[in-house]
C-alpha positions as CSV (number, residue, x, y, z in Angstrom):
1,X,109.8,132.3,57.4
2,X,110.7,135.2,59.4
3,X,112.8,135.6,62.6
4,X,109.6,136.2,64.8
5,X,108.1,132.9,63.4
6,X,111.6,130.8,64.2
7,X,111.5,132.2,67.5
8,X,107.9,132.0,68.4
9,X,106.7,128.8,66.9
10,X,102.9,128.2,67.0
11,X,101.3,126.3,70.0
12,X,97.8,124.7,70.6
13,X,98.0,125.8,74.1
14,X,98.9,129.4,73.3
15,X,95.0,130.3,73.7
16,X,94.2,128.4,76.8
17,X,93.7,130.3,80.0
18,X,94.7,128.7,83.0
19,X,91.2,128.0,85.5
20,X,91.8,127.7,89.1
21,X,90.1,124.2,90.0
22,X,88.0,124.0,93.1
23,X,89.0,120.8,95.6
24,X,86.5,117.9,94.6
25,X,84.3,118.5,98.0
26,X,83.3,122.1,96.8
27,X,82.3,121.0,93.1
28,X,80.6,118.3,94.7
29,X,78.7,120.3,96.8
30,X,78.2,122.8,93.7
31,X,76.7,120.3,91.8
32,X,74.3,118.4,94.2
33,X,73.0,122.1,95.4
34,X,72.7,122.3,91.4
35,X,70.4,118.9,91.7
36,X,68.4,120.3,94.1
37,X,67.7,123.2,92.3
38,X,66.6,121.4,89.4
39,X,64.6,118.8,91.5
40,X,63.1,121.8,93.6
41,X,62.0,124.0,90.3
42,X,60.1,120.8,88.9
43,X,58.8,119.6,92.2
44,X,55.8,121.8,91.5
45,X,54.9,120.0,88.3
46,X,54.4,116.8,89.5
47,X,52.9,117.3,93.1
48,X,50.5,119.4,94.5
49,X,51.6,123.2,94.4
50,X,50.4,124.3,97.8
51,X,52.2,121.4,99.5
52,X,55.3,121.6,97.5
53,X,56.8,124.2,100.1
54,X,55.6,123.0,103.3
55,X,58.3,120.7,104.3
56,X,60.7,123.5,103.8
57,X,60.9,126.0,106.9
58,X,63.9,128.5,106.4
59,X,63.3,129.7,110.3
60,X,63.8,126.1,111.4
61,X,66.8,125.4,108.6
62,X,68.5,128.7,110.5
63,X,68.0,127.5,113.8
64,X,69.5,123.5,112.9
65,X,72.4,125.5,111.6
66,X,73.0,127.5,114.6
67,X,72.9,124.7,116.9
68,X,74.9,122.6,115.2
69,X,77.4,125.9,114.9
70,X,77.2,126.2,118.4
71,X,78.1,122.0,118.8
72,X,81.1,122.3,116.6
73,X,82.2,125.3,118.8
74,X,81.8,123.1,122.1
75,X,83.6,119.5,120.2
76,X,80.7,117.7,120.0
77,X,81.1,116.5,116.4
78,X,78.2,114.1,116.2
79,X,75.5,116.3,117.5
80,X,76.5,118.9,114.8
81,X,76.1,116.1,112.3
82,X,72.7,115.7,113.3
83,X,72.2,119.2,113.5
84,X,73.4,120.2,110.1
85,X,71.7,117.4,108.3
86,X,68.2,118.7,109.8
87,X,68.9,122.2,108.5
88,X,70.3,120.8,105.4
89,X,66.4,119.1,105.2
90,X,64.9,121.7,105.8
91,X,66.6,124.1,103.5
92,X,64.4,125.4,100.8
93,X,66.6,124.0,97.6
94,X,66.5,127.5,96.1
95,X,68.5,128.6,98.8
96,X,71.5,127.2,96.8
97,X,74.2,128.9,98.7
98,X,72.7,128.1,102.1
99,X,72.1,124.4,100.3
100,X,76.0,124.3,99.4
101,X,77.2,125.5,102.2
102,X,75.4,122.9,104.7
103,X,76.5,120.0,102.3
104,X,80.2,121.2,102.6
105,X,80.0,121.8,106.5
106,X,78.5,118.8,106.7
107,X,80.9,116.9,104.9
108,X,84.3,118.6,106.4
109,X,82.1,117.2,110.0
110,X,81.5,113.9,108.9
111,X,85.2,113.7,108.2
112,X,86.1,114.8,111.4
113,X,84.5,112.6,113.2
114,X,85.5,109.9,111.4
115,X,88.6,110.3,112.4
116,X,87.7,110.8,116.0
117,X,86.4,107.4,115.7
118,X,89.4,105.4,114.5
Protein backbone atom coordinates (compact mmCIF):
# COMPACT_ATOMS: atom_id res chain seq x y z
CA UNK A 1 0.00 0.00 0.00
CA UNK A 2 1.13 3.41 -0.55
CA UNK A 3 0.98 6.50 1.69
CA UNK A 4 -1.89 8.15 -0.35
CA UNK A 5 -4.00 4.88 0.16
CA UNK A 6 -3.21 4.87 4.19
CA UNK A 7 -4.25 8.20 4.32
CA UNK A 8 -7.26 8.25 2.04
CA UNK A 9 -8.91 4.98 2.67
CA UNK A 10 -11.78 4.13 0.28
CA UNK A 11 -15.49 5.14 1.15
CA UNK A 12 -18.95 4.09 -0.32
CA UNK A 13 -20.05 7.52 0.29
CA UNK A 14 -17.19 9.19 -1.51
CA UNK A 15 -19.40 9.44 -4.79
CA UNK A 16 -22.67 10.61 -3.32
CA UNK A 17 -23.63 14.15 -3.86
CA UNK A 18 -25.41 15.81 -1.32
CA UNK A 19 -29.42 16.79 -2.63
CA UNK A 20 -31.10 19.54 -1.02
CA UNK A 21 -34.50 17.98 0.20
CA UNK A 22 -37.64 20.02 -0.32
CA UNK A 23 -40.06 20.29 3.07
CA UNK A 24 -42.75 17.31 2.76
CA UNK A 25 -45.64 20.05 1.81
CA UNK A 26 -43.77 20.99 -1.53
CA UNK A 27 -43.04 17.27 -2.63
CA UNK A 28 -46.46 16.65 -1.79
CA UNK A 29 -47.76 19.21 -3.80
CA UNK A 30 -45.14 18.17 -6.59
CA UNK A 31 -46.43 14.89 -6.73
CA UNK A 32 -50.30 15.29 -6.65
CA UNK A 33 -49.82 18.27 -9.43
CA UNK A 34 -47.73 15.12 -11.02
CA UNK A 35 -51.26 13.00 -10.58
CA UNK A 36 -53.16 15.41 -12.11
CA UNK A 37 -51.03 15.56 -14.98
CA UNK A 38 -51.20 12.02 -15.51
CA UNK A 39 -55.06 11.80 -14.80
CA UNK A 40 -55.54 15.01 -17.07
CA UNK A 41 -53.30 13.50 -20.25
CA UNK A 42 -55.53 10.16 -20.05
CA UNK A 43 -58.86 11.92 -19.32
CA UNK A 44 -59.29 12.16 -23.11
CA UNK A 45 -59.06 8.44 -23.59
CA UNK A 46 -61.77 7.40 -21.60
CA UNK A 47 -64.36 10.30 -21.99
CA UNK A 48 -65.59 12.31 -24.65
CA UNK A 49 -62.81 14.54 -26.19
CA UNK A 50 -64.82 17.77 -26.73
CA UNK A 51 -66.02 17.66 -23.07
CA UNK A 52 -62.83 16.74 -21.57
CA UNK A 53 -61.80 20.54 -21.23
CA UNK A 54 -65.02 22.20 -20.43
CA UNK A 55 -65.00 22.10 -16.75
CA UNK A 56 -61.60 23.71 -16.81
CA UNK A 57 -61.74 27.63 -17.27
CA UNK A 58 -58.22 29.27 -16.84
CA UNK A 59 -60.00 32.98 -16.81
CA UNK A 60 -62.15 31.76 -13.87
CA UNK A 61 -59.09 29.64 -12.05
CA UNK A 62 -57.16 33.39 -12.31
CA UNK A 63 -59.90 35.22 -10.94
CA UNK A 64 -60.58 32.43 -7.70
CA UNK A 65 -56.97 33.05 -7.20
CA UNK A 66 -57.06 36.64 -7.06
CA UNK A 67 -59.85 36.80 -4.71
CA UNK A 68 -58.74 34.57 -2.51
CA UNK A 69 -55.19 36.64 -2.75
CA UNK A 70 -56.96 39.59 -2.10
CA UNK A 71 -58.83 37.59 1.32
CA UNK A 72 -55.52 36.53 2.68
CA UNK A 73 -54.33 40.20 2.28
CA UNK A 74 -57.57 41.49 4.37
CA UNK A 75 -57.29 38.21 7.24
CA UNK A 76 -60.12 36.48 6.17
CA UNK A 77 -58.55 32.97 6.19
CA UNK A 78 -61.64 30.94 5.48
CA UNK A 79 -62.92 32.81 2.52
CA UNK A 80 -59.46 32.30 0.83
CA UNK A 81 -59.89 28.69 1.48
CA UNK A 82 -62.89 28.68 -0.41
CA UNK A 83 -61.45 30.80 -2.92
CA UNK A 84 -58.29 28.86 -3.63
CA UNK A 85 -60.03 25.52 -3.72
CA UNK A 86 -62.33 26.92 -6.64
CA UNK A 87 -59.39 28.07 -8.64
CA UNK A 88 -57.52 24.99 -7.69
CA UNK A 89 -60.95 23.19 -9.55
CA UNK A 90 -60.86 24.97 -12.04
CA UNK A 91 -57.22 24.86 -12.96
CA UNK A 92 -56.58 23.07 -16.23
CA UNK A 93 -54.19 20.09 -14.69
CA UNK A 94 -51.56 20.88 -17.28
CA UNK A 95 -51.04 23.99 -15.77
CA UNK A 96 -48.81 22.06 -13.25
CA UNK A 97 -47.10 25.10 -11.76
CA UNK A 98 -50.32 27.03 -11.33
CA UNK A 99 -51.70 23.32 -10.13
CA UNK A 100 -48.77 23.22 -7.39
CA UNK A 101 -48.79 26.35 -6.44
CA UNK A 102 -52.72 26.53 -5.43
CA UNK A 103 -52.31 23.08 -3.57
CA UNK A 104 -49.31 24.67 -1.51
CA UNK A 105 -51.18 28.02 -0.81
CA UNK A 106 -53.98 26.20 -0.05
CA UNK A 107 -52.42 24.05 2.28
CA UNK A 108 -50.06 26.81 4.23
CA UNK A 109 -54.14 28.42 4.50
CA UNK A 110 -55.68 25.60 5.77
CA UNK A 111 -53.02 25.44 8.40
CA UNK A 112 -53.50 28.82 9.38
CA UNK A 113 -56.73 28.72 10.10
CA UNK A 114 -56.56 25.84 11.89
CA UNK A 115 -54.82 27.40 14.20
CA UNK A 116 -57.03 30.36 14.36
CA UNK A 117 -59.57 27.95 15.39
CA UNK A 118 -58.00 26.35 18.44
Amino acid sequence: MSAVEKKHPWNVFDGVKIVAVDPPEALMAEINSAIASLEYARAPVFSNKSGAYSEFDARMADEAYKAGMASIAAGNVDEAVVSLNVALSKCPPHKTFAVAKLQSLISVTSQQLKKSLN
